[in-house]
N, C-alpha and C positions, 0 to 999 in steps of 0.2 A: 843914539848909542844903546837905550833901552832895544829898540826894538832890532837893532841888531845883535844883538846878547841874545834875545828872543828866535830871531831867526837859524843863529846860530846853536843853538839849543833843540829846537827844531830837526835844523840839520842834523844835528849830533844823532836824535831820535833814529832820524831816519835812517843814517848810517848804520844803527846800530840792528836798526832791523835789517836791511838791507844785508848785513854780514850774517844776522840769524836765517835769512830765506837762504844766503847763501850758502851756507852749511848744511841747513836741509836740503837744497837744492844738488849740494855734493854726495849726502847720503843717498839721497835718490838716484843720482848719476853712477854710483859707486855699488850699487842694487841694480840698476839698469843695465851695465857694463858688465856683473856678472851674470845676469842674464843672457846677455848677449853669447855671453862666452861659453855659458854652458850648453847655450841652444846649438851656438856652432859648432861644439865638442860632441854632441850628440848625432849633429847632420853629418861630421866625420865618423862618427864610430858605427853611420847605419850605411852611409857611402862604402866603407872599410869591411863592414861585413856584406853587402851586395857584393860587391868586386872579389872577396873572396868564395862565395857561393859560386859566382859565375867561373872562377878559376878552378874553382872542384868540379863543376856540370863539365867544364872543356877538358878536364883532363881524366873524369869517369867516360868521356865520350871517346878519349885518344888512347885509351886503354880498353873501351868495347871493339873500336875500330883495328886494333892492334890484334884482339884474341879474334875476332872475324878472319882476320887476314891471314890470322894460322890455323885455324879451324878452316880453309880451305883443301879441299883433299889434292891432292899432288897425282899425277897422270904417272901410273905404274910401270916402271921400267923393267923391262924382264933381262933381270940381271944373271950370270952366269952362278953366283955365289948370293943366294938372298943375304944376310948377313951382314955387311956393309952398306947396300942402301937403306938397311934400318935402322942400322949404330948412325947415320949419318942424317938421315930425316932426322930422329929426336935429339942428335946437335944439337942441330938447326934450329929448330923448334925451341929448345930451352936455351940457345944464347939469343932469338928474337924477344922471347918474351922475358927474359931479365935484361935485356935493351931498352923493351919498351916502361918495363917499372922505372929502370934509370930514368930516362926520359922525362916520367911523369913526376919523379923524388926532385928532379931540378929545375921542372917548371912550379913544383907548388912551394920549392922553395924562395924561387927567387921572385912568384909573386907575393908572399908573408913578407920578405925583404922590403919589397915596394911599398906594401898598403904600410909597412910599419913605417919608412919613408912619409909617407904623405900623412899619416897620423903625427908624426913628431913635427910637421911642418905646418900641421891645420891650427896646433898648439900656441908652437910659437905666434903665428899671425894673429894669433888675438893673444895674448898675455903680455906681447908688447906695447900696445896701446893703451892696454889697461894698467900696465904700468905707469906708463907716461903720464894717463889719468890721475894715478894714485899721487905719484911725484909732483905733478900741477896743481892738484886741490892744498897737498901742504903748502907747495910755497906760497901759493892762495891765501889761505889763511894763517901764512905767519908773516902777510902783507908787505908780500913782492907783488904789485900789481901790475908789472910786466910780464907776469909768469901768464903763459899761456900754451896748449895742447898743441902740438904740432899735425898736422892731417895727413891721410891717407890711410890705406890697409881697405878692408871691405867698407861697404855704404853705410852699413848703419855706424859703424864705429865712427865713418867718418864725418857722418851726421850729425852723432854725439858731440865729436870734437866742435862741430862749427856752433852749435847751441852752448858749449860750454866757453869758448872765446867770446860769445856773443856777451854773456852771460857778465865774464869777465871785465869787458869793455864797458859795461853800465856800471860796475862796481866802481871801477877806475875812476870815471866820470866823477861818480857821486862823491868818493873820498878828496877828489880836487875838488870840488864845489866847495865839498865843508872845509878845506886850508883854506881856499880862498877867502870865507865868510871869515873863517876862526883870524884871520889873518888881517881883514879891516876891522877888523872888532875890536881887536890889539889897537889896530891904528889910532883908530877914535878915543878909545881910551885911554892910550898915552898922550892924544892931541887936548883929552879934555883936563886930565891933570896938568898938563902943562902951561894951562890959559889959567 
């Protein structure tokens, strides 16, 4: 009985360490996670401005290619009345080339639209996980040891998750070990008062 009290006592120890690595292991995971996340926020915000540079170089390019194309001189018609085919070139000339701005105001709008798009979506894919994280270390440590990270999203998150279930699972372990001990310990105890 001694030396189960002993062993049990032990356990206790170790348990209690066990929960101290684990909490440091949470702070680390929880420092980790944001890392993660600010790294991936940063890879969207320079993806995000590449993709918008490249949509200004196509659309200074479709707006060189646009004034080329009117900057073209026109084969002179020798008209009866000069007059009309001059009122009628600069039209022309100023309804193409406020066509062509149109053109370029709704493609550079609608690719801001996009990158904003995939910016508010690079977001979400990591701040859910890191949620889920956040929500699993509590129940964690207010000893649900069924509580455990659900996986997927990008690698490293998922990574995470599988190190921190893993994590989990030896916790779990050791807290049944020590009921179990704390539990014939009881037994013995009551068997030896009772003789």
């Amino acid at each position: 009985m001694v030396s189960s009290t002993e062993q049990l006592g032990a356990l206790d120890q170790q348990t209690t360490q066990a929960l101290s690595n684990i909490e440091k292991d949470a702070e680390e995971l929880s420092i980790v996670a944001r890392a993660v996340a600010d790294a991936m926020h940063k890879r969207a915000a320079a993806a995000t401005a590449a993709k918008i540079a490249a949509a200004q170089k196509a659309a200074a390019a479709a707006a060189a290619a646009a004034q080329v194309n009117e900057e073209v001189p026109e084969t002179p018609v020798q008209p009866v009345v000069q007059a009309a085919p001059t009122t009628t070139t600069t039209t022309t000339a100023v309804r193409a080339q406020n066509s062509g701005r149109l053109i370029i105001a709704v493609i550079s709008a609608a690719v801001l639209v996009l990158l904003l798009l995939i910016s508010v979506a690079t977001v979400r894919s990591i701040m859910g996980p890191i949620r889920r994280f956040m929500n699993t270390t509590r129940r964690l440590a207010n000893g649900d040891t069924d509580a455990r990270v659900g996986r997927g999203g990008i690698k490293e998150l998922d990574t995470l998750a599988q190190s921190f279930n893993e994590m989990a699972d030896k916790l779990a372990a050791a807290q049944a070990t020590t009921s179990s001990i704390r539990d014939s310990s009881r037994r013995a105890s009551m068997n030896a008062r009772a003789s």
